[in-house]
LUMGURO-988613 format. One record per residue: x negated, y, z negated of N, C-alpha, C in turn; residue in three letters. Coordinates in steps of 0.05 Angstrom, whole numbers, padded with zeros to 5 digits, always signed. Last residue first. Layout:
N
XYZXYZXYZALA...
//
This chain:
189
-02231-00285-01541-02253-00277-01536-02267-00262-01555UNK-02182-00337-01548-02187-00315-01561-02224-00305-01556UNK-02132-00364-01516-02159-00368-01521-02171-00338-01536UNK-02076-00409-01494-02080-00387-01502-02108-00386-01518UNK-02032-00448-01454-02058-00445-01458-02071-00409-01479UNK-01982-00495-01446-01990-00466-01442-02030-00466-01449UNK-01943-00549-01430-01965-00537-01437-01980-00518-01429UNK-01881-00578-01436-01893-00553-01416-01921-00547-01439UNK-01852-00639-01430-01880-00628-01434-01876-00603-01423UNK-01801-00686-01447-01815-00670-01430-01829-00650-01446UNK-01782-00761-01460-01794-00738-01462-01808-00715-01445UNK-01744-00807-01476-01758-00796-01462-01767-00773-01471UNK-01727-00839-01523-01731-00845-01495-01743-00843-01476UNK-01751-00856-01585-01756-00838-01570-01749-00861-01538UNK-01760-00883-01638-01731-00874-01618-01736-00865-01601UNK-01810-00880-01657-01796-00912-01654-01769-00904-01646UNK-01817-00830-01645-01835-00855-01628-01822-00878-01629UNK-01790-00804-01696-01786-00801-01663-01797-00815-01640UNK-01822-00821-01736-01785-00840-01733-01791-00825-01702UNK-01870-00810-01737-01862-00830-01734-01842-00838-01722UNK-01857-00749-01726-01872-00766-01701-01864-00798-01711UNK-01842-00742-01782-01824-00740-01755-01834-00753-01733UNK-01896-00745-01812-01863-00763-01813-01847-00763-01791UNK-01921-00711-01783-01938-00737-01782-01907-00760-01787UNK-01900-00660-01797-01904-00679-01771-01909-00702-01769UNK-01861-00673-01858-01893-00667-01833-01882-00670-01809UNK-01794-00637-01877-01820-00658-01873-01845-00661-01853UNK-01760-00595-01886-01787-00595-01890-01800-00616-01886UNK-01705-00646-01909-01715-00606-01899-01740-00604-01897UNK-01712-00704-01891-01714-00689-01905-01719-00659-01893UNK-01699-00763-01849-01715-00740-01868-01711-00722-01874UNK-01682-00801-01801-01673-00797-01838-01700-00786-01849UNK-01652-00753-01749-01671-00768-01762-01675-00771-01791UNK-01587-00776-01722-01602-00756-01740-01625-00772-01755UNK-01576-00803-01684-01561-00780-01679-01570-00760-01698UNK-01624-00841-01634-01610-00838-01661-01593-00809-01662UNK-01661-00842-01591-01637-00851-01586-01616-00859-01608UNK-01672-00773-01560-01676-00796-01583-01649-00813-01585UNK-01712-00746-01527-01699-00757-01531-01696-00771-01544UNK-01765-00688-01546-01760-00715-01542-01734-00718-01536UNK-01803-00637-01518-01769-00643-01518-01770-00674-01519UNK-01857-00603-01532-01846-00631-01514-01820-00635-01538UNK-01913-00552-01523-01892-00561-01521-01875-00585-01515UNK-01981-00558-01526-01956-00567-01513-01929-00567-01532UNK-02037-00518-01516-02003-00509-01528-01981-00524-01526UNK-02104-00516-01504-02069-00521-01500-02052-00532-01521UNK-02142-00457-01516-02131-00483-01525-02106-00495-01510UNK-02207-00436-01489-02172-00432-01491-02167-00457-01496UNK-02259-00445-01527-02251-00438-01501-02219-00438-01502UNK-02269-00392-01580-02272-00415-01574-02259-00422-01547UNK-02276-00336-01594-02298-00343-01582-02302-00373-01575UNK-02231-00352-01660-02250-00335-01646-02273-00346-01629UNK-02197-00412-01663-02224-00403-01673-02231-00380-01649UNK-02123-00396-01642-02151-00417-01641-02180-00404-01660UNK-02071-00391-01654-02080-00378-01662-02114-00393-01659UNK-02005-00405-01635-02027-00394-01632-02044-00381-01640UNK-01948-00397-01692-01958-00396-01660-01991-00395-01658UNK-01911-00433-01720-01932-00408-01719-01946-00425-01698UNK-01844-00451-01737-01858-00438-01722-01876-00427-01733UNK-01823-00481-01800-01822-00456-01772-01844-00455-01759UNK-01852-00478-01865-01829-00488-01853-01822-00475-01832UNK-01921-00480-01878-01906-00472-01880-01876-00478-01860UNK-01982-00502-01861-01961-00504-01887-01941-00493-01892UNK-02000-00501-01813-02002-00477-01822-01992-00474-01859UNK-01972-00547-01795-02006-00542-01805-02011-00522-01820UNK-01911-00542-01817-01923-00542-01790-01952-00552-01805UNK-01853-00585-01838-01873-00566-01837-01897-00564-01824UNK-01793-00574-01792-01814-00595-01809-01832-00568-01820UNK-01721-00550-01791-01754-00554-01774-01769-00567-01802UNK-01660-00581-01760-01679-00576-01781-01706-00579-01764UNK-01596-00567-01752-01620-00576-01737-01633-00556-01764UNK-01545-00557-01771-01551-00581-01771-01587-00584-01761UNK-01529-00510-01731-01516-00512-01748-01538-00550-01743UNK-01581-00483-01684-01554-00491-01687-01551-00502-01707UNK-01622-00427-01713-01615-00455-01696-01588-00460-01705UNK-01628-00376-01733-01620-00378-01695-01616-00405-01690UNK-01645-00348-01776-01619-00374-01774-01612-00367-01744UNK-01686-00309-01801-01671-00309-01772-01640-00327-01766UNK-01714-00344-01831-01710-00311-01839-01682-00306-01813UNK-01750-00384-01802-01722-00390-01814-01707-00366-01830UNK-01763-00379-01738-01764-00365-01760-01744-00371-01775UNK-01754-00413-01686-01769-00414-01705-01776-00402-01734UNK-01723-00365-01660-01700-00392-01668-01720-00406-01691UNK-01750-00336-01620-01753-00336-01646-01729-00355-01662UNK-01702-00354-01566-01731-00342-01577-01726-00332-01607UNK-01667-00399-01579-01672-00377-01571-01690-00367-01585UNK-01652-00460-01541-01660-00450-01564-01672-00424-01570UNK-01619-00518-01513-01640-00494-01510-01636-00490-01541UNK-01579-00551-01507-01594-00551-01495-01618-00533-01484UNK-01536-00594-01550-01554-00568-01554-01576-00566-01528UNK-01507-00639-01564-01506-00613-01543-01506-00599-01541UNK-01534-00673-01590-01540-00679-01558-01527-00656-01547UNK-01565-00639-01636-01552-00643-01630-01548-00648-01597UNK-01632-00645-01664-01614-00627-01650-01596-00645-01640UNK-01666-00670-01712-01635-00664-01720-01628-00647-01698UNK-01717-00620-01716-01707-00651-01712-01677-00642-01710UNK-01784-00596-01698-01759-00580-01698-01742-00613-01698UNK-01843-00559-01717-01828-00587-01707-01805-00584-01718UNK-01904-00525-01696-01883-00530-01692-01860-00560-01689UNK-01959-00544-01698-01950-00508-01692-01924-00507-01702UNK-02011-00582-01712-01978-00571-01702-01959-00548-01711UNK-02060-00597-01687-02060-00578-01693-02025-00570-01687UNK-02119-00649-01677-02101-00631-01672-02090-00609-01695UNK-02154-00670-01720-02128-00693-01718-02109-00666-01692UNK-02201-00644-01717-02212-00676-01717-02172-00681-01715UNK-02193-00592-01719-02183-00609-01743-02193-00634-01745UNK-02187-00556-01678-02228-00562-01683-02227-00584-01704UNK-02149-00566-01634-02155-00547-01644-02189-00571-01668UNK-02128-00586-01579-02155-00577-01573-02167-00571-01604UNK-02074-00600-01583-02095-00623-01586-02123-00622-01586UNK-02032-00568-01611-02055-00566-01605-02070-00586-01604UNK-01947-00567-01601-01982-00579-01621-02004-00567-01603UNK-01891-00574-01619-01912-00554-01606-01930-00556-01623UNK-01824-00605-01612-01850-00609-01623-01878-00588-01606UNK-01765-00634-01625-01792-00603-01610-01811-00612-01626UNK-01714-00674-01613-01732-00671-01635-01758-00647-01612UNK-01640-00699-01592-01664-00692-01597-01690-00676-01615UNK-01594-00747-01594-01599-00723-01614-01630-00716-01599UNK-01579-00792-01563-01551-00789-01582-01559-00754-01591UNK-01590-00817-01492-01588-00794-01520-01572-00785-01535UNK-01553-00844-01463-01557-00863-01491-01573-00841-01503UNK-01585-00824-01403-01566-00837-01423-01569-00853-01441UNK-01644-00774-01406-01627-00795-01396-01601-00809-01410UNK-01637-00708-01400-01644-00726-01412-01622-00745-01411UNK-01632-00660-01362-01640-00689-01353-01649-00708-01374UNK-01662-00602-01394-01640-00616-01376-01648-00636-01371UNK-01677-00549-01438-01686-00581-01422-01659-00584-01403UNK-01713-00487-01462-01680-00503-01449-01688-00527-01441UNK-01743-00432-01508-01736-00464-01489-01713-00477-01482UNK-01769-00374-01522-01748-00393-01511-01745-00424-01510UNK-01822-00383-01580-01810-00381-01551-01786-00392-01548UNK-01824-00358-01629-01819-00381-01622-01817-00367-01590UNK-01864-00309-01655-01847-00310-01646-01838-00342-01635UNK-01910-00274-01674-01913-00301-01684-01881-00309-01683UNK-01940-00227-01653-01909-00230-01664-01897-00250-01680UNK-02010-00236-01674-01989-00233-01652-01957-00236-01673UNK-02064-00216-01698-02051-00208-01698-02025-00205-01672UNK-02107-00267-01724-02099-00253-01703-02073-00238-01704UNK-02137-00279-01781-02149-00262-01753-02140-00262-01734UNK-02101-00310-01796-02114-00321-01797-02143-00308-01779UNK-02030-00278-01765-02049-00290-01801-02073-00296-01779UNK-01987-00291-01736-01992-00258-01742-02018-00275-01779UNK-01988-00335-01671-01996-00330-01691-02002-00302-01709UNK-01954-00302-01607-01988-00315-01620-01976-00310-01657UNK-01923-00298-01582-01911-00315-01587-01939-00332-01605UNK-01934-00238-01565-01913-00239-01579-01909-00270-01594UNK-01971-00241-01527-01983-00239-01559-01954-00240-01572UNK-01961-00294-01483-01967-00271-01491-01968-00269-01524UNK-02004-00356-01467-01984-00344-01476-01982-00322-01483UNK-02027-00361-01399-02036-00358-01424-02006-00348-01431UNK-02006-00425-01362-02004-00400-01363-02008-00391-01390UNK-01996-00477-01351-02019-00472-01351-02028-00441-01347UNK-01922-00466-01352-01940-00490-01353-01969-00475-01340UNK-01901-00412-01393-01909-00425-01366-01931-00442-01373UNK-01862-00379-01431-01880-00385-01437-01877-00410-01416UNK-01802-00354-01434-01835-00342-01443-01853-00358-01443UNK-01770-00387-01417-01762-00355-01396-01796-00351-01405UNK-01786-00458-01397-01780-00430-01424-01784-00399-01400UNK-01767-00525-01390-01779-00500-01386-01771-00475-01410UNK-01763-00599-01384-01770-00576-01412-01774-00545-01386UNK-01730-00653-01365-01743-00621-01353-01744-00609-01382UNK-01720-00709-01336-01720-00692-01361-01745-00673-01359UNK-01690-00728-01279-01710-00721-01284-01705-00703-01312UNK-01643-00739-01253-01655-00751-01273-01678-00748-01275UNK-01670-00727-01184-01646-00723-01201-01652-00740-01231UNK-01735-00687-01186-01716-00705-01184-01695-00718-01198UNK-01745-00623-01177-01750-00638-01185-01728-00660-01185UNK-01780-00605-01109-01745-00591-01134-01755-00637-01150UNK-01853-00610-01081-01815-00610-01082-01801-00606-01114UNK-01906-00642-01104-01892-00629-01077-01853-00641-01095UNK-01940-00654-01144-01928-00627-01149-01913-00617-01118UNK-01972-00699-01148-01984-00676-01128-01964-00657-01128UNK-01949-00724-01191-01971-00722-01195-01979-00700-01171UNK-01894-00721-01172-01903-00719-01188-01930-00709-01194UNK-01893-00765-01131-01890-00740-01123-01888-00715-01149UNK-01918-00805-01170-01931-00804-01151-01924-00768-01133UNK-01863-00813-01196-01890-00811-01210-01907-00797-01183UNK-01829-00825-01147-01831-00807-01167-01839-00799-01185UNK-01858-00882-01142-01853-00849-01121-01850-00833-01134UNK-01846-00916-01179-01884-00894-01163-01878-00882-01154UNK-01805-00883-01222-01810-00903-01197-01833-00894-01198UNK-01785-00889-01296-01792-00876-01265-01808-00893-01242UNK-01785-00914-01349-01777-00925-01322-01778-00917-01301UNK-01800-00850-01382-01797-00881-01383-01786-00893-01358UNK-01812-00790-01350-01797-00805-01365-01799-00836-01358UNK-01845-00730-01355-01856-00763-01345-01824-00777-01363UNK-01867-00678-01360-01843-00697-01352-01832-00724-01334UNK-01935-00686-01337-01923-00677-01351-01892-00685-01349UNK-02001-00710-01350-01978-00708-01333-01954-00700-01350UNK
//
């Protein structure tokens, strides 16, 4: 399920889960101009190494509705499908400022300086600092791609330029308010 936030009603879980109607007020929303919930990603935003050849581009993204008492938020774009035995993170982004509410395509490349003043990315799987995109085992079934916008209820996470995922997930779990999901899918034949 996807933009699920902490304390929600059954109803709104529930109108949720069958996808009728505009989403509800206080509701924390992740979307992107490039890249749709259970929609393959294009090659621009695939991985350029490892046998595939895409743009290896960040996607857009914007949120809205994150609840009160967000001081800063934290991105994060993983693979839970990928063959590691632990997943697969693409992408982790900390230190955003409560009023920052998007991020522009390719913003992931640190050659680029597209993020806002203060926001820092981790290092991905790939070993390296930024964004890389998609890229699954040849001939394996399509992977998903989630995307997720935490809330946090700190104003800067204490780590370092470059730190894991595995660091950031920590401190963002023991702050975290809320959070929203868009998960894509991309598969290589």
């Amino acid at each position: 399920m996807k933009n699920f936030r902490k304390g929600a009603s059954i109803a709104a879980l529930f109108g949720a889960m069958v996808g009728g109607g505009p989403a509800l007020a206080g509701e924390f929303i992740l979307t992107s101009p490039d890249v749709a919930e259970q929609r393959s990603v294009a090659e621009t935003f695939v991985f350029n190494g490892f046998g595939c050849g895409g743009g290896n581009l960040s996607p857009a993204l914007q949120w809205h509705g994150a609840p009160p008492g967000t001081k800063s938020f934290a991105i994060t774009a993983f693979d839970p499908d990928a063959t590691s035995g632990s997943g697969w993170w693409h992408w982790v982004v900390y230190n955003v400022p409560i009023t920052v509410d998007r991020l522009a395509r390719g913003a992931g490349d640190p050659a680029r300086q597209l993020l806002p003043v203060g926001v820092v990315q981790g290092r991905t799987d790939f070993g390296a600092v930024g964004y890389g995109g998609p890229c699954p085992p040849k001939g394996s079934r399509p992977h998903h791609y989630v995307f997720t916008v935490y809330a946090l209820d700190i104003d800067v996470l204490p780590a370092r330029n470059g730190a894991t995922a595995a660091m950031i997930g920590f401190t963002v779990h023991n702050h975290q308010l809320a959070e929203a999901k868009l998960t894509a899918i991309y598969g290589r034949y």
